[in-house]
MIKOL-165575 format. One record per residue (C-alpha): x, y, z. Coordinates in steps of 0.05 Angstrom, whole numbers, plus 32768, in hexadecimal, padded with zeros to 4 digits. Example, Ala and Ser with C-alpha at 12.3 -4.5 7.8 and 13.67 -1.06 7.14 Angstrom:
residues 2
80F67FA6809C 81117FEB808F 
//
This chain:
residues 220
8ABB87478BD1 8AB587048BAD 8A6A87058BB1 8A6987538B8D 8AA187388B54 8A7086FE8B3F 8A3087218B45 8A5E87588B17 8A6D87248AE8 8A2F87028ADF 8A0F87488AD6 8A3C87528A96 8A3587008A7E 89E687178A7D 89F3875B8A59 8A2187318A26 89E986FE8A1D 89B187368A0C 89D8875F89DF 89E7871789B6 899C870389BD 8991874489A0 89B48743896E 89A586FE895E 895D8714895A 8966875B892B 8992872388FC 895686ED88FF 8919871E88EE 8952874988C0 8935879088D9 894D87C88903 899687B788F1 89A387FB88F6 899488498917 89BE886A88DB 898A885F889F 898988958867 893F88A68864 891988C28827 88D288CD883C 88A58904880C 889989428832 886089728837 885E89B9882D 886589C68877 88968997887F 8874895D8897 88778911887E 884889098842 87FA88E6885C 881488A8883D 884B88A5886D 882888B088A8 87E9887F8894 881D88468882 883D885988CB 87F4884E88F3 87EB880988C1 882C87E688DC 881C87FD8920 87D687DE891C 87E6879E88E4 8828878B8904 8858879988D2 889C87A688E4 88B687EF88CF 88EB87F78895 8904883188AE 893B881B88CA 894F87F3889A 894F87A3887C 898C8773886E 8991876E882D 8955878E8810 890D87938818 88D487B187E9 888587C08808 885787D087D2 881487E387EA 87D387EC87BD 8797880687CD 8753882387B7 8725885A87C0 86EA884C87EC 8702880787FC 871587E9883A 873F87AE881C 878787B687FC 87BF878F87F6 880987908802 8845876687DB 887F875A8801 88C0874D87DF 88F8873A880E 8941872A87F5 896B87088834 89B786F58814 89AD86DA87D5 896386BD87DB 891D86E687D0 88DF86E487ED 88A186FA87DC 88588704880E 8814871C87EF 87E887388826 879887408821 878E87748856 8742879A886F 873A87D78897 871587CE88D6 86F3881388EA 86CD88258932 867A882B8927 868A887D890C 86BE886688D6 86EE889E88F6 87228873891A 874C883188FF 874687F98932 876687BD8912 8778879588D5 8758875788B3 879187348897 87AA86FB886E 87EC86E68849 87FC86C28814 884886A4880C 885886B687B8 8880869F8782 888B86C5873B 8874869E8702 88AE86B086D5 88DC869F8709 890186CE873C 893C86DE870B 890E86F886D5 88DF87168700 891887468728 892E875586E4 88E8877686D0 88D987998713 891C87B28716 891687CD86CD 88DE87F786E5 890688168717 88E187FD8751 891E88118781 8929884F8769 88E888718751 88D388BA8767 889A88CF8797 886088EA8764 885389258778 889789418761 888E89308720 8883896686EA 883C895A86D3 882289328706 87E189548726 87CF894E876A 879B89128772 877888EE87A9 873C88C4878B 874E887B8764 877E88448772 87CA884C877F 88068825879A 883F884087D8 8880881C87CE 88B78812880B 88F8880287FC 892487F58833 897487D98834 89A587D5886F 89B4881F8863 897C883D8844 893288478847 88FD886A8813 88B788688807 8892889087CF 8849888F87B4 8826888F876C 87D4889C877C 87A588948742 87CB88608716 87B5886986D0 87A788B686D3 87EC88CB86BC 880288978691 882588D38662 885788D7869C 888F88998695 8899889786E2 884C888586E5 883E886286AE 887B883686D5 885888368711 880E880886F3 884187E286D2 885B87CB8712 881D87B88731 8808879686EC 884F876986F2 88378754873D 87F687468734 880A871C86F3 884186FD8712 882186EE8750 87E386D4873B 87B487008766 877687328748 8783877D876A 874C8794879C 871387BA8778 872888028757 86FC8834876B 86B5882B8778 86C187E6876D 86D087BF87A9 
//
């Protein structure tokens, strides 16, 4: 009977341990801290998530990147750009844990098989980043743009439907929320605020990071 009560208790010292090693984990890497994220992700006419979506889903699968989906503590922004007929983009992470931010530039390849019809892997290199005009003034500007809060393109009055050119998907993920939205063709619909916000965006990055964009179409 002894033997049965300490293998019991030892059983539930164990269970106590991994739940605290778990949590100790979600806390260090600051995802998954929770199953009850509000999720605005652009939907298709059928229904389905938007291509975006499910071609950013298949690139943190094969680049190792943690999903946002299920939310970051305190905030986290993913802004990826991109080209026509280029395999090379990039991807600025900007990561606010408490009080301090954080910033990541990734220079990122496609990898094909021999037909070009499958995705195999990920060349990929980081870069830690500071703003030049310092991380107060530099929230300030991206925040004026409405980074956060911007809608997808496609439901904006005006905006045509467009595939070919160079375009940025944004992620913004908190402990209770998660969105992503899309602006293709950057420069192509500059009468429309929402857009003309969008190139200004990737303009404050790359001028405030320091880095030259991958090629615009036919370019790279």
């Amino acid at each position: 009977m002894n033997k049965i009560l300490l293998l019991t208790a030892v059983t539930f010292l164990l269970y106590i341990y991994s739940c605290k090693s778990n949590q100790k984990k979600n806390a260090a890497t600051n995802y998954n801290v929770t199953d009850t994220v509000t999720k605005d992700i652009p939907k298709r006419s059928d229904g389905t998530p938007f291509i975006i979506y499910v071609k950013l889903k298949e690139l943190e699968k094969i680049g190792d990147f943690p999903s946002l989906e299920f939310g970051f503590d305190s905030l986290q922004i993913r802004i990826w750009y991109g080209a026509s007929f280029s395999d090379s983009f990039q991807l600025i992470t900007l990561k606010k844990m408490s009080a301090d931010w954080k910033a990541e530039l990734y220079f990122l390849k496609y990898n094909y098989d021999e037909k070009r019809d499958k995705l195999i892997s990920l060349n990929k290199r980081v870069e830690a980043k500071l703003p030049k005009s310092g991380w107060g003034n530099f929230i300030k500007k991206i925040y004026d743009l409405k980074i956060l809060t911007l809608p997808n393109a496609e439901s904006l009055p005006g905006f045509a439907e467009c595939f070919d050119g160079a375009g940025i998907t944004i992620e913004v993920a908190t402990i209770k929320e998660y969105r992503i939205y899309n602006y293709p063709c950057l420069g192509s619909f500059l009468k429309i605020w929402q857009c003309r916000n969008a190139l200004e965006i990737l303009e404050l990055l790359e001028n405030e990071f320091e880095f030259t964009r991958v090629g615009e179409l036919y370019n790279q």
